[in-house]
N, C-alpha and C positions, 0 to 999 in steps of 0.2 A: 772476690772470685765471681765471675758471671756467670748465672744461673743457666743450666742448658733448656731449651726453651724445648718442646717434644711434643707434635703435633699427631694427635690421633684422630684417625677417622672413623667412622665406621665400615665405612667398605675393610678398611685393614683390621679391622674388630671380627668380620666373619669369616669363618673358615670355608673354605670348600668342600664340599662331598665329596668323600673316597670313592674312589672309580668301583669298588664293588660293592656298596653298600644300597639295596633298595629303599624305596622310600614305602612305609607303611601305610599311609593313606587308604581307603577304599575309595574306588574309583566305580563312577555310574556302571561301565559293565558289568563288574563286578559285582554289583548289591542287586543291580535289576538279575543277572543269572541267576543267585540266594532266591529272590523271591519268585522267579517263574515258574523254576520246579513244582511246590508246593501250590503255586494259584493255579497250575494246568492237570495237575494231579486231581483238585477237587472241582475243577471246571469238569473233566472226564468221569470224575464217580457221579457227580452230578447229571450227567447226561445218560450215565446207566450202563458205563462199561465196568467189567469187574474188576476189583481190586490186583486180581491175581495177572491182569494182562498187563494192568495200568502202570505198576512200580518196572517192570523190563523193560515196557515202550520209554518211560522216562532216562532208565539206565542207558537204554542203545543211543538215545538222545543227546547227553551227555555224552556220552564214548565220542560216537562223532563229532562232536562240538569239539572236545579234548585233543583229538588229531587233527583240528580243520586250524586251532590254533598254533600245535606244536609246529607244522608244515608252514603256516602263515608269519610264523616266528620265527624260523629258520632254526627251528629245534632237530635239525639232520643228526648230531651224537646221539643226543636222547633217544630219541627214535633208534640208530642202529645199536644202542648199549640196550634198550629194551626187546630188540629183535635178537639180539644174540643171547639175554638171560631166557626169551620163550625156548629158542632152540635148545639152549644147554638143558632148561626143563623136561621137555618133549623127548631129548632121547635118551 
């Protein structure tokens, strides 16, 4: 009997990434936003503003940075699923 002969590659060894699975990695925007907060925060106590103004200037910071991405990512559901749970809130 003749052996079947069965050629592997590697390309056919790797599988493809599932169309909804992210990739884990941390990426430079990512790590540099982690450490900005916390270096502009003591850059600013440092120069003599008070603690109590310093942590909501950073908050509103963030906020805006968070909707400048949602809007630049074309995050439109999230955005209108997050404005209809304010409204259900509010009334």
């Amino acid at each position: 009997m003749p052996k079947s002969v069965r050629s592997t590659t590697l390309a056919s060894q790797v599988t493809p990434p599932q169309p909804g699975a992210e990739q884990s990695r941390l990426s430079l925007p990512f790590v540099l936003g982690i450490i900005a907060f916390p270096v502009l925060g003591t850059v600013l106590a440092l120069a003599g503003m008070p603690t109590n103004e310093i942590v909501p200037l950073l908050a509103y910071c963030a906020g805006i940075g968070t909707a400048a991405v949602l809007v630049a990512s074309g995050g439109r559901r999230l955005a209108a699923g997050l404005a209809s749970a304010v409204l259900r809130i509010t009334q």
